[in-house]
C-alpha positions in Angstrom: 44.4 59.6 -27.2 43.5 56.2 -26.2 40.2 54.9 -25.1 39.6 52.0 -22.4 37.8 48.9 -24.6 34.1 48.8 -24.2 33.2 45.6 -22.1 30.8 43.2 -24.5 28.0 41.6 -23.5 27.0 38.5 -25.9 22.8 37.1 -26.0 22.2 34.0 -25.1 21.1 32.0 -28.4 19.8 28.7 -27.6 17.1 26.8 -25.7 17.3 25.3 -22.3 17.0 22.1 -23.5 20.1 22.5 -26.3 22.2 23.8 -23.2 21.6 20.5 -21.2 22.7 18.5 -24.4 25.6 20.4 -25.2 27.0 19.7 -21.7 26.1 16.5 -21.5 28.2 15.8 -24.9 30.6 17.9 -23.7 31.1 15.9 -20.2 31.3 12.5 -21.9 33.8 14.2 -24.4 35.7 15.3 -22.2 35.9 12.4 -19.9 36.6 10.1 -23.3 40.0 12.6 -23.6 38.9 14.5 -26.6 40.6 18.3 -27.0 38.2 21.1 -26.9 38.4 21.3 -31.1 37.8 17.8 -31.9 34.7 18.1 -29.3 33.3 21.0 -30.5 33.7 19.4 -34.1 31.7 16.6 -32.7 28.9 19.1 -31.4 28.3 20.7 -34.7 27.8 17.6 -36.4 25.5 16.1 -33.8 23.1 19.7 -33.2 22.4 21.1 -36.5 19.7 23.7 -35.1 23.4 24.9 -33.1 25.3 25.0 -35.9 26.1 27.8 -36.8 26.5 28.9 -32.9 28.8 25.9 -32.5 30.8 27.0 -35.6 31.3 30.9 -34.1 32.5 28.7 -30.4 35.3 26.6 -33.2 36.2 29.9 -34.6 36.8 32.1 -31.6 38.5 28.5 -30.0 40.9 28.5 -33.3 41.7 32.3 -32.4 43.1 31.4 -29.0 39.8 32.1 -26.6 39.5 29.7 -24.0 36.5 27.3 -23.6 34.6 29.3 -21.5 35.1 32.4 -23.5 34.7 30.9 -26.7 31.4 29.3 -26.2 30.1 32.9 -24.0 30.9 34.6 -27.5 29.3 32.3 -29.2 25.8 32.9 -27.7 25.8 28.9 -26.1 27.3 29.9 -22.6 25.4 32.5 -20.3 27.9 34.6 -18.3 27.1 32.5 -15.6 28.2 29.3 -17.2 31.4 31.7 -18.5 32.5 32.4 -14.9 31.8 28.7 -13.6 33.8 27.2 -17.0 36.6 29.3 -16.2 37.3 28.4 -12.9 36.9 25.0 -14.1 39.8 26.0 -16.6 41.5 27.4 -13.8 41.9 24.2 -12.0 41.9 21.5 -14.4 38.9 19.8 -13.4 36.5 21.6 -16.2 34.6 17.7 -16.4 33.4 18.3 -13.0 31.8 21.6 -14.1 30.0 20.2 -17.5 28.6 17.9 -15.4 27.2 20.1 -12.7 25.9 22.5 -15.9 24.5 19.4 -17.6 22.6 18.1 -14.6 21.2 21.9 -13.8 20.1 22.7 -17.2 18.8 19.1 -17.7 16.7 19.9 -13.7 15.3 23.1 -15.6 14.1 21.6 -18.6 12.2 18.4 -16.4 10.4 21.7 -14.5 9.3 23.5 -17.6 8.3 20.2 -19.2 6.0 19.1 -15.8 4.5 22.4 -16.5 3.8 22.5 -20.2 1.9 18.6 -19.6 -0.1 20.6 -17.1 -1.6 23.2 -18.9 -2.4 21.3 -22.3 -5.4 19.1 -20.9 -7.3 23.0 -19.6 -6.4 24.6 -22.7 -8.2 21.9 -25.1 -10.6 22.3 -22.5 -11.2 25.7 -23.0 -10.9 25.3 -27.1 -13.6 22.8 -26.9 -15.9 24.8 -24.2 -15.8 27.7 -26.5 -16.8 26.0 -30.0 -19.3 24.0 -27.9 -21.1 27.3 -26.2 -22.8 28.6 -29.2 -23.3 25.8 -30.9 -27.0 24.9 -30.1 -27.6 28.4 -31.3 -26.0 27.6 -34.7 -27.7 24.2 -34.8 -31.2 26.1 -34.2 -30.3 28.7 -37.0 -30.2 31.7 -34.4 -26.9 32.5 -35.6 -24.9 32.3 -38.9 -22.2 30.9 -39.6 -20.2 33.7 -39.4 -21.8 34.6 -36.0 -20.9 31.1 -35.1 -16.7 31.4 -35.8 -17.0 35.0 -34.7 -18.1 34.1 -31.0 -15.8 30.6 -31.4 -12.7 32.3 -32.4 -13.3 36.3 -32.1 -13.5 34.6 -28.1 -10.4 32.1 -28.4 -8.3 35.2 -30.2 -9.3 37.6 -27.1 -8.2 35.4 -24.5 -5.2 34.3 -25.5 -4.6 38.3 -26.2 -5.1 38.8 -22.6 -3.1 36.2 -21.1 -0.2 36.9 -23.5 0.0 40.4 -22.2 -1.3 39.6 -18.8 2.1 37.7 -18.7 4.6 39.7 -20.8 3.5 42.9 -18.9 5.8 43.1 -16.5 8.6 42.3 -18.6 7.5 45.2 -20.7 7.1 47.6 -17.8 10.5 46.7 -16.7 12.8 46.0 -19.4 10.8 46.6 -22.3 9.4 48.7 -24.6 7.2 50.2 -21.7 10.0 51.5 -19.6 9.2 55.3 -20.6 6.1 54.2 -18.3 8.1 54.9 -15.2 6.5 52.1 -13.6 9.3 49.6 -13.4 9.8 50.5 -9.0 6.5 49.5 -8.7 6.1 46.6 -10.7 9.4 44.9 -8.7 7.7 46.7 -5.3 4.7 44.7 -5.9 6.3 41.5 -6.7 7.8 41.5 -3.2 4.9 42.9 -1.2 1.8 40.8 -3.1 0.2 38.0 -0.8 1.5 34.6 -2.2 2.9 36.2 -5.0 6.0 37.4 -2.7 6.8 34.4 -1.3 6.5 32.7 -4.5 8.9 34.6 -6.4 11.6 35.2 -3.0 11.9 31.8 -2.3 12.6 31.0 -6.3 15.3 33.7 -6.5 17.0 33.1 -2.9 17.0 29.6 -4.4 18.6 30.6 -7.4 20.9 32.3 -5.5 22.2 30.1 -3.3 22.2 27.4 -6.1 24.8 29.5 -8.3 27.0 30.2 -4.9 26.8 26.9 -4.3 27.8 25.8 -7.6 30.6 28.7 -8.0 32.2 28.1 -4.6 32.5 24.3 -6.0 34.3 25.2 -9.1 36.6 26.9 -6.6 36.1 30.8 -6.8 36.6 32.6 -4.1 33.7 34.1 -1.7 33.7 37.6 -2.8 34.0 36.9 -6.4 31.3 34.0 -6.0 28.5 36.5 -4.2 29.2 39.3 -6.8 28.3 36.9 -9.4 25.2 35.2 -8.1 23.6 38.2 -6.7 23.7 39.1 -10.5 21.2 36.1 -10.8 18.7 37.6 -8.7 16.2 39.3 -11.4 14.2 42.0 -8.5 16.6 44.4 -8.4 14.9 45.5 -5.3 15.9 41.9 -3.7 19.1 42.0 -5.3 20.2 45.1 -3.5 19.6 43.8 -0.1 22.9 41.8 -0.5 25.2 44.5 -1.5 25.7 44.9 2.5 26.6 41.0 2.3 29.4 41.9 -0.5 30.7 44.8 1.6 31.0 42.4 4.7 32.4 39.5 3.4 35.1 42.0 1.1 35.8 43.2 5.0 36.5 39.7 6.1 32.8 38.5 7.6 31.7 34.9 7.6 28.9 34.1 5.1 26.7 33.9 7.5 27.2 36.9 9.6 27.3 38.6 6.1 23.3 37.4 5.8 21.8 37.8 9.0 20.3 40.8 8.2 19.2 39.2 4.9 15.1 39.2 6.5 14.4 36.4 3.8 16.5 33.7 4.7 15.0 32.1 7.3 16.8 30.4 10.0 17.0 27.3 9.4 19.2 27.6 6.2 21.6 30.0 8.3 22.2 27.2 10.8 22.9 25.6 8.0 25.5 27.4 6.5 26.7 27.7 10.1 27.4 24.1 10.5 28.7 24.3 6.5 31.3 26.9 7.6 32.4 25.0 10.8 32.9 21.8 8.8 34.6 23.2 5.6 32.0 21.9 3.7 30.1 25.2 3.1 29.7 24.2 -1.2 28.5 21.0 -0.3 26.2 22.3 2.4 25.2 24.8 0.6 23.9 22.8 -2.7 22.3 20.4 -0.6 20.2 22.5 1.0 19.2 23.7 -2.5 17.9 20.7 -3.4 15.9 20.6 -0.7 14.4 23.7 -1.1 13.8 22.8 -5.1 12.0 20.1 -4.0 9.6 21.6 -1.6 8.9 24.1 -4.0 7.9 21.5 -6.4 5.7 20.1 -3.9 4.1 23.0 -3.2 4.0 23.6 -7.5 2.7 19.7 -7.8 0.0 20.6 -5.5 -0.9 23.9 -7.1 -1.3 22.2 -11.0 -3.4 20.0 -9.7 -6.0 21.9 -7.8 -5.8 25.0 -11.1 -7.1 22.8 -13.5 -9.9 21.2 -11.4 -11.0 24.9 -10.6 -10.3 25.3 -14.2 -12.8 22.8 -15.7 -14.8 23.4 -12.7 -16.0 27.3 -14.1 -16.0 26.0 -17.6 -18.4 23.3 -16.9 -20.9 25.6 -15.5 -20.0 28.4 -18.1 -21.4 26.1 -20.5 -23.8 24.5 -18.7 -25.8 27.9 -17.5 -25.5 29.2 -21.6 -26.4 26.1 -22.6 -29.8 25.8 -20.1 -30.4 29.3 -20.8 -30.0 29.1 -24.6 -27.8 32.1 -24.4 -24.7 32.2 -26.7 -23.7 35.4 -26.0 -23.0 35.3 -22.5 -19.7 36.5 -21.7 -17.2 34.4 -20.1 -16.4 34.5 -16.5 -12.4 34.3 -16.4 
């Protein structure tokens, strides 16, 4: 008796930032007419934290996998990359696709740079603020020593606890350890029902969305295939499941945008978009540019948020420090 093969999923091994090199080598490589072993070859000399990633992708490449499959087995291709790569494969113009890859991993790792720069200026802020608080006391011999690095760093310790689960809670609630909670329906329920917080995280992943359609109906795969795939890249499942209708109508022969007009959180000026995309033949094209709009407004919007955070930010410290100071209490709690 024979049994159907298992389908594999492989983890994703390396950074953001090592993706955005790797295609970038891999564009110029490819463009400079070097065959996918010599280029890989080239990699593993040139990323040594990669190597032994790049030397799995120059096995599995010597065993016959293609490209795309090689480097998805590997651990330095998502399955998203995988599915773009091989319809790149598919029609010969894989250069095209390294590039696109390159320029959006390269896009993601600008963002999360912007944002790290951002929060180091509060957080030696707040390092400072909280050696600085009980120090008169220590200086006045009200407290020892020990009392001293107790409030300093027992205090420093605690709040970086709290924001490190403050942030990895959800994660843990919905795909963690914390699953046996049962409270993974409400976690996504909130995310898309929380003031601010709801349109924050919709617009992202409808972004997302449309940025991986756009990207896959480039490389050439067809509409079905394309929504199936990027739907996947939408995290709430609660969101996500909205578009199954869209699947269904499009596998029935709908226009992409009769497929989404019951999608509540596109608004409509991106479907007359799409509209005029579809009329024109252009719907990748359309589609991706609109995209970058959208990226950028959100950055806007993010720009403008950094900059008002920290202000507030140094704003609560100043008088934390100020009213324990003046009161010559060093045991007052802090306000976060």
């Amino acid at each position: 008796m024979t049994y159907p093969k298992k389908h594999l999923s492989y983890k994703l091994t390396i950074s953001i930032e090592t993706q955005a090199e790797i295609y970038l080598q891999l564009s110029k490589l490819e463009e400079a007419g070097f065959p996918a072993l010599e280029a890989v070859e080239l990699l593993k000399n040139t990323h040594l934290k990669s190597h032994n990633q790049i030397q799995q992708m120059q096995r599995f490449l010597k065993l016959g996998n293609s490209i795309a499959d090689s480097g998805y087995k590997a651990g330095i291709f998502s399955e998203f990359d995988k599915s773009l790569l091989q319809a790149g494969e598919a029609s010969g113009n894989i250069l095209a696709i390294y590039k696109q890859l390159a320029r959006y991993y390269a896009q993601k790792v600008s963002r999360l740079k912007k944002l790290k720069s951002k929060c180091y200026l509060p957080l030696i802020t707040l390092i400072i603020a909280l050696f600085v608080q009980p120090l008169p006391a220590f200086i006045l011999n009200e407290i020892s020593i020990v009392d001293y690095l107790f409030l300093s760093i027992g205090r420093l310790c605690k709040i970086g606890l709290i924001t490190y689960v403050v942030i990895k809670l959800p994660a843990w609630l919905t795909t963690g350890k914390l699953q046996f909670l049962g409270l993974k329906n409400l976690v996504y329920s909130l995310q898309l029902k929380l003031p601010l917080v709801s349109s924050w995280i919709i617009k992202r992943q409808i972004n997302e969305f449309f940025r991986s359609l756009g990207l896959m109906l480039a490389a050439g795969l067809p509409m079905t295939t394309a929504l199936e795939k990027s739907v996947k890249t939408i995290s709430n499942p609660l969101l996500s499941r909205k578009f199954d209708s869209v699947i269904l109508s499009t596998q029935n022969g709908a226009s992409l945008t009769d497929a989404l007009v019951n999608i509540s959180e596109i608004d409509y000026e991106t479907m007359q978009l799409l509209l005029v995309g579809e009329k024109s033949g252009k719907l990748a094209k359309t589609i991706l540019h609109q995209v970058k709009i959208t990226q950028e407004n959100i950055e806007l919007k993010d720009d403008l948020l950094t900059e008002w955070i920290p202000r507030i930010f140094y704003a609560l410290v100043t008088a934390w420090v100020a009213t324990s100071i003046i009161s010559g209490n060093s045991t007052i709690p802090i306000a976060l």
